[in-house]
Steps between C-alpha positions, in 0.01 A plus 500: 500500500180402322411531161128516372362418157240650328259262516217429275160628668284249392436563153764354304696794411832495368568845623353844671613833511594673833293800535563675824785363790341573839875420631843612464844320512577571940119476580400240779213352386266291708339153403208524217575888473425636148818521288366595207238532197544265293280501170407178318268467163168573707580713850736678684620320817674541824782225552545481903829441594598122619772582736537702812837680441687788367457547098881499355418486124226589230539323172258673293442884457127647477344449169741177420357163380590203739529127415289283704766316728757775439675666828295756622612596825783459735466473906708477785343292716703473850599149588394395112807336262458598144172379326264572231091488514359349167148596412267350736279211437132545570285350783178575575292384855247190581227779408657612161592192376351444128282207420687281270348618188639855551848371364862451678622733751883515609588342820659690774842333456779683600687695291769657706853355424729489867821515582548264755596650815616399871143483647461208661194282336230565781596867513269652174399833434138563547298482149302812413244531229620765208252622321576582119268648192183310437365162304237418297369161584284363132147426565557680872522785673825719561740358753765704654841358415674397829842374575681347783849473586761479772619872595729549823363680784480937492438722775281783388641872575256658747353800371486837688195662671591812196592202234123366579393803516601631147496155342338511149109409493354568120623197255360469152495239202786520308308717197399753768861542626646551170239716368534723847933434437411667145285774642696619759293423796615390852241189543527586871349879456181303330188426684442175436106402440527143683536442854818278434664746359521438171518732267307500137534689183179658588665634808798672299248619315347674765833594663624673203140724411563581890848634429416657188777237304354422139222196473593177400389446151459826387472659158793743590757528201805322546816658459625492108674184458810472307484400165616133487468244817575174581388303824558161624190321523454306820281363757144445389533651232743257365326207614190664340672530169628178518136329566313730215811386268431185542115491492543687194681257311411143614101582548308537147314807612146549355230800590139616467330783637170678545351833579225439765250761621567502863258737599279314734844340698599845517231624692483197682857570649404882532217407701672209761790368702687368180741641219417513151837260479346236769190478308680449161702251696164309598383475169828380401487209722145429456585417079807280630254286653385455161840460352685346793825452234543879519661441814699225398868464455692271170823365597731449215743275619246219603231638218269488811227738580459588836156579661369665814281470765443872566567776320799724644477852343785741454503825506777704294614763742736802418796592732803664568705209464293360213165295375391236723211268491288455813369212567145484634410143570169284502359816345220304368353490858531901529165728461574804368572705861732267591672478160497883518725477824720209400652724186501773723701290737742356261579850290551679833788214633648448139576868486628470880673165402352312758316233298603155564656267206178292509322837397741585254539174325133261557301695233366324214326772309571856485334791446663893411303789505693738279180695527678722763738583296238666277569290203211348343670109455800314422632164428664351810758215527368237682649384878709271449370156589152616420259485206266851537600833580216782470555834416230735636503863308362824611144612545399747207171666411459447190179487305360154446152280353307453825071377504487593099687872568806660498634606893772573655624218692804381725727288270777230581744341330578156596811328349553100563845391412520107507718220423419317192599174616272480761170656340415574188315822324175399620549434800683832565260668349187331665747590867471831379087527344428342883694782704348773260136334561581542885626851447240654285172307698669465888158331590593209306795409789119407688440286202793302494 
């Protein structure tokens, strides 16, 4: 029998919730199959299984929070004495390997604890590579977490010509497969958009219009509630209310705001390749150049503050599971197209789940437009770690002193919600006078 602990997937979690079990207790399982969804503070991931065996026990039930380093899952592995799998240590290649400013990374020690058995000292197993969750490697890129240990040898079932035949082809991020769970659709009657097979929210969205099932999202009444509920919060959610808590009370929150006249930037996005929300974005970086500590982080415990070479912005996306912040790196060195594509790209995969850590957690100033809500502006609590959040508002007509008369033109407003121990009033508000000078005159982005 084996034993395997939940182990931490690179982020320094205490614990994660399991979402979905893609097992059950009398499955055979193959090496690195998916086991299950496992949700941490920023994603939803698939834990692969380390073993090659028949599954005799499931600790946790869906929806149940997990201690990192708690039993997770039982095996029996023929030919194996009784042993339990600890979280696995990181390693990363020759190629991945941070420079030594990027901070420590954990060694690839083994973590496996033995039994000793009657092999005899030149007769070992063959080591395999495990592959488990994801890290984030500071001042790097992402580096799949990989494991190696000793696991006896397992002859593979052959499949039949009907068991090929039928085997299942569409897969999905977790998100997807719990949102199809939820909706009642087979993923396998989907067509999936991708030639790998994978399937998309877009695509259920198309499958059920096809089949005449209700949209996703819709404004359809739900049915009448009763009158008092309780529900557990978990997940992101938890983690979400957790981080806000905390920025809430240990940052001294300060904001300004503005309304701009974004008439010009408006018909500049009506009339290109780039979104209203890019172009904002541009302007946003071009006024950090001016106030580079707008992307800068204080660190209390050292009473330190930490500056960066590039500005890493984040983008507050809605989902099912929850808000995340995308992370859209070196945006500073982004024109407008591209930056229209990157948000895109990182809304699209948040809401699919399929950003990386590094996307989720490199950002180092954020930016929420609440505008497509239709609200016209807000106060919002700043990412924790960071010093800026901006809240962008809805576009309104609204009548407004333009060349010594009264018109009708497209108004914003922007909200800047800062940290007061990193910048003061003026400095937030000369942040905020730059992106508005950007926003009202777009030429000026020549200027500068």
């Amino acid at each position: 029998m084996k034993t395997f602990l939940l182990p931490d997937l690179g982020e320094g979690l205490t614990e994660s919730e399991v979402v979905a079990w893609r097992v059950a207790e009398g499955d055979t399982v193959e090496l690195n199959q998916p086991l299950a969804d496992i949700e941490t503070a920023k994603a939803v991931v698939e834990l692969p299984s380390p073993y090659e065996g028949v599954i005799t026990k499931l600790h946790a039930a869906e929806g149940e929070t997990v201690a990192v380093g708690a039993p997770l899952i039982e095996f029996d592995v023929a030919g194996s004495e009784s042993t339990r799998a600890d979280a696995p240590a990181p390693e990363t290649s020759s190629e991945d390997a941070p420079s030594p400013e990027a901070g420590p990374v954990a060694t690839p020690e083994d973590t496996i604890e033995e039994t000793p058995t009657a092999v005899e000292p030149e007769a070992k197993p063959e080591k395999v590579s495990v592959l488990v969750g994801s890290i984030t490697v500071h001042g790097g890129k992402p580096v799949r977490a990989k494991r190696t240990w000793d696991v006896e040898p397992f002859q593979r079932p052959e499949r039949t010509g009907t068991e090929r035949a039928t085997a299942r082809t569409n897969h999905a991020m977790p998100p997807v497969r719990k949102l199809a769970k939820d909706r009642g659709i087979d993923l396998q009657s989907v067509r999936p958009s991708r030639a790998d097979g994978l399937v998309t929210r877009a695509d259920l969205e198309s499958h059920a219009t096809a089949s005449g099932s209700a949209a996703f999202g819709s404004a359809a009444s739900p049915a009448a509630a009763p009158a008092s509920t309780r529900e557990k919060v978990t997940g992101l959610r938890k983690h979400t209310a957790a981080a806000m808590t905390q920025s809430a009370l240990t940052v001294p929150h300060a904001a300004t705001w503005h309304q701009i006249d974004v008439t010009e930037t408006l018909a500049l996005a009506r009339s290109g390749d780039a979104s209203f929300l890019a172009l904002a974005c541009r302007a946003i970086l071009l006024a950090a150049k001016r106030w580079p500590d707008v992307t800068a982080s204080f660190h209390a415990d050292s009473n330190e503050l930490e500056r960066f070479a590039h500005v890493n912005l984040g983008i507050a996306v809605s989902t099912d599971r929850g808000l995340v912040v995308a992370s859209v790196d070196e945006a500073e060195t982004m024109d407008a197209v591209a930056l229209t594509a990157a948000i895109k790209d990182r809304a699209t995969r948040a809401r699919e789940g399929s950003l990386s850590m590094a996307e989720l957690t490199s950002s180092n100033i954020t930016v929420s437009n609440v505008g497509v809500f239709g609200v016209d502006g807000g106060i919002p609590i700043l990412n924790p770690g960071e010093s800026v959040i901006l809240a962008l508002g809805a576009v309104r007509k609204m009548p407004w002193a333009h060349e010594g008369e009264v018109a009708l033109r497209d108004v914003c407003t922007v909200t800047v919600s800062f940290d007061h121990r990193v910048l003061d009033g003026r400095e937030a508000a000369g942040f905020l006078a730059d992106v508005a000078a950007v926003l009202e005159r777009p030429s000026l982005a020549l200027a500068r």
